[in-house]
N, C-alpha and C positions, 0 to 999 in steps of 0.2 A: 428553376431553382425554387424548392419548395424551403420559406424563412421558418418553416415550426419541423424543419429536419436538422438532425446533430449526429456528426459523422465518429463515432468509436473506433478508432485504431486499439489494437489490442482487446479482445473477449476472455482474458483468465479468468482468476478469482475475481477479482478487482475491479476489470472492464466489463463482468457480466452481470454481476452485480448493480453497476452504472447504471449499465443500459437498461435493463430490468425497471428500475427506479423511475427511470427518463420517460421510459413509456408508460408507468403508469402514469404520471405527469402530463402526459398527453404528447410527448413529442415522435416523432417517426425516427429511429435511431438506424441508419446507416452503416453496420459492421462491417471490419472488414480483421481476419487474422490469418496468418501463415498457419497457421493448426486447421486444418478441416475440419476435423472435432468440434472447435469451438463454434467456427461459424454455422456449423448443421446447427449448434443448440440454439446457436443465437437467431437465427431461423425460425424454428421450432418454438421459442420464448413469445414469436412474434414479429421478431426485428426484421430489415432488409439487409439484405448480404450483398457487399462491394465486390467486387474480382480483383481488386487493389486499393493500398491509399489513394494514387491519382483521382479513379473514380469515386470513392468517397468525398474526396476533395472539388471535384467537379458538382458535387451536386449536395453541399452543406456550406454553406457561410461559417459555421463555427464548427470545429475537431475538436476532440477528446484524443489524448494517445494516452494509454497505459501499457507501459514497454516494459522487460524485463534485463534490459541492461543498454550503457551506453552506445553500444556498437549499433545495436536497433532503434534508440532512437535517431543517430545517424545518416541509420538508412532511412530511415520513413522521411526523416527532413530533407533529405536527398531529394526522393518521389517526390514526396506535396510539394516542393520547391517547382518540378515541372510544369506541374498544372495550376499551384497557387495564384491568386490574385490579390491586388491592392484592397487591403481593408478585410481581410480574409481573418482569423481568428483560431488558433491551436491552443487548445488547454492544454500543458504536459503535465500530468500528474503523479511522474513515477518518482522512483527515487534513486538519483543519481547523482554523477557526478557537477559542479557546478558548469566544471570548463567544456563538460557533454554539450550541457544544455546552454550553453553562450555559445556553443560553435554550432547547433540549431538554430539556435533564434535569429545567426548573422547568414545564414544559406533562407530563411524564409523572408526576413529582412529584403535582401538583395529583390526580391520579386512583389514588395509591398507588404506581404504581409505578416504578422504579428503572432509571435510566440510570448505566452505567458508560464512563466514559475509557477504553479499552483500545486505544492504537496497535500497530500493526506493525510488527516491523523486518523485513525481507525484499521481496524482489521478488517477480512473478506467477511467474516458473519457480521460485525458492525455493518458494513458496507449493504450488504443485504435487506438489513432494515434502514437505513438510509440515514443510520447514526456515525457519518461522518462531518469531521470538519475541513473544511478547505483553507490553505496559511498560502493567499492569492499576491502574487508580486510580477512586475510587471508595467506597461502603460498601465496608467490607471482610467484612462476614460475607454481603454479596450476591456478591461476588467467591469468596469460598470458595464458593460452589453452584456455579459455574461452572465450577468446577477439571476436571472431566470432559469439559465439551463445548469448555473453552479446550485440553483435551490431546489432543482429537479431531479439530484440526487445526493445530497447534503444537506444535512441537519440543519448549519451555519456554516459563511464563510469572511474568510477577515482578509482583510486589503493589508499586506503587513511592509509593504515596502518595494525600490528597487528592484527590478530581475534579480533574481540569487536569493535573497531574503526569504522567500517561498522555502527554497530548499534548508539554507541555513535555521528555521523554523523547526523545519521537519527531521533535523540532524538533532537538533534537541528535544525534541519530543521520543525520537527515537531510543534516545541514547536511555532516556526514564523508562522506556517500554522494556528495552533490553535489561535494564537493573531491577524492574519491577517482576518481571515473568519470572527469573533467577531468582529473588527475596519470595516469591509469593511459592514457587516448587522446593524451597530449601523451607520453609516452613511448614507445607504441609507435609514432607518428609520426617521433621520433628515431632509433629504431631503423630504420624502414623508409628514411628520409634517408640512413642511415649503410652500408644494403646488405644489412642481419641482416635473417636470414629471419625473419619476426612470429611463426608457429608455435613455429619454436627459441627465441623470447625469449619469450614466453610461458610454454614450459616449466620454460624455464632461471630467468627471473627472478620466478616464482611460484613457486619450488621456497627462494627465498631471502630475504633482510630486506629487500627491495624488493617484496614482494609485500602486498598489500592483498583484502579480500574482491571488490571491484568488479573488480580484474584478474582473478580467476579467475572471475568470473560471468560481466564482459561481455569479458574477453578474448576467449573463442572466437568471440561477433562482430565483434570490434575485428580479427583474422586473416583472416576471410573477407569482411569488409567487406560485410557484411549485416544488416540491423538488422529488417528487417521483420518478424519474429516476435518484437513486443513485450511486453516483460516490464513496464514503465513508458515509457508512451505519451511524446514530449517534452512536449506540448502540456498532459498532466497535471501533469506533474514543474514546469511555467514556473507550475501552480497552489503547487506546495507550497513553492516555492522563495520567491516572494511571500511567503507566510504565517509561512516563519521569519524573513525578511527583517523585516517587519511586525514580528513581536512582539519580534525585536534590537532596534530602535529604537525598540522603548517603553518597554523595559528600560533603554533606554540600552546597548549592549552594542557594543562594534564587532566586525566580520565582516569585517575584508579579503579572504581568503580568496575566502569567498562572495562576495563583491562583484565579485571578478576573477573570478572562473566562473563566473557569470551571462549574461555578453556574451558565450560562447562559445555558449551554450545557446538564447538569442535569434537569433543566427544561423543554428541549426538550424531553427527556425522559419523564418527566413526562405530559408532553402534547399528551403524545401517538406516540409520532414523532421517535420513535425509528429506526425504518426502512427505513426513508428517509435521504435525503444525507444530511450532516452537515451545508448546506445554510442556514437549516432550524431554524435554532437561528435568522433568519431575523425575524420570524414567530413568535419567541419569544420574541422578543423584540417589533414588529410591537402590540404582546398585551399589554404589558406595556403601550404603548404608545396610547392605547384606537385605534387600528386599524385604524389607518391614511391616509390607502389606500380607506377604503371604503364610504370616506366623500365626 
């Protein structure tokens, strides 16, 4: 068992990004994805390639999974449950559902060992430069072990409470990403209506109390009106969008907000834009507005 290896379940955006980070950091990252794709780059980046979670799990004390919906991470807590050990350690970083990830943590549970809530707040190109933060819940004297490889690819990370809390974090932080991308492409749509060049209002109005993180992330593609080097796919985002929406209304909680920026976001799906990164409601709106950039 090598202690300075960290096993990556899931190499997408997100996980490869991670792992990326992890080794410069100095750690030996252990991948392992169902895509073959990912794992030749994860390879290729450097890293070691598992033939499964099990084997990953065999040969890391502490996991990373970054899953693309509850059904996988499921399965994966299925596997590492086979091979798991007492005192073992699963960061799950994705974002889902709460009762996903409580019906994980009680299958790894059952064999010792320990699943942590730990969502992320940041995009794949945040993630990239390793401008993420981590909203950590959970044991918390299993989270203190992690402080090291949570800092080895995270900016910062917060200890924010109970299992769940993690998620519940990241359901709010989400829900501002989602109102924020929608306010910041329905302005530069204004703007480009109105004759200002998008470049200069981006500068200008990211430079001032109109600016928001989302404007200066996906501003630079909301300018050139390019989306296809996705940072958060649409077609994922219409998954996590769901899931806060979900747990609003279990709470009882109203969302207007979110409720009117959803049907912008749906329309990017339906304009084919599924695949590209969630700027692209600039795209959608830029056609309401009779394409403004192209006068």
């Amino acid at each position: 068992m090598d202690s300075n290896a960290v096993g990556m379940i899931g190499l997408g955006i997100m996980g490869s990004a991670m792992s990326a980070n992890l080794m410069k950091a100095g750690f030996k990252v252990v991948g392992y994805d169902v895509a073959a794709r990912a794992a030749a780059s994860h390879r290729k980046a450097g890293g070691t390639v598992a033939r499964s979670c099990g084997e990953a799990a065999k040969r890391c004390d502490i996991l990373v999974t970054s899953l693309p919906s509850a059904q996988a991470l499921l399965d994966t807590a299925a596997e590492l449950a086979q091979s798991a050990r007492r005192g073992q350690i699963v960061i799950e970083t994705s974002t889902l559902p709460i009762a996903a990830k409580e019906e994980a943590r009680d299958q790894l549970a059952a064999r010792g060992a320990i699943l942590l809530d730990c969502t992320l707040s940041g995009t794949g190109a945040q993630a990239r430069v390793k401008d993420l933060i981590v909203y950590a819940s959970g044991d918390r004297k299993s989270y203190r072990r992690t402080a090291k490889v949570l800092e080895g690819f995270a900016r910062a990370h917060y200890y924010v409470g109970a299992f769940g809390a993690g998620s519940k974090m990241k359901f709010v932080a989400n829900l501002l990403v989602a109102i924020h991308n929608v306010a910041a492409a329905e302005a530069m749509v204004l703007a480009m209506k109105s004759g200002l060049d998008p470049a200069l209002v981006l500068k200008v109005v990211a430079d001032g109390a109109g600016s928001s993180r989302m404007l200066q992330v996906r501003g630079p593609m909301m300018v050139k009106g390019d989306y296809s080097e996705a940072t958060m796919k649409v077609q994922t985002w219409q998954k996590d969008m769901t899931i806060i929406g979900d747990y609003a209304r279990k709470i009882d909680c109203p969302t207007p907000l979110l409720s009117a920026s959803a049907p912008i976001y749906t329309a990017a799906m339906a304009m084919g834009l599924g695949a590209e990164d969630t700027g692209a409601v600039c795209a959608v709106l830029e056609k309401m507005a009779n394409n403004p950039r192209r006068k």
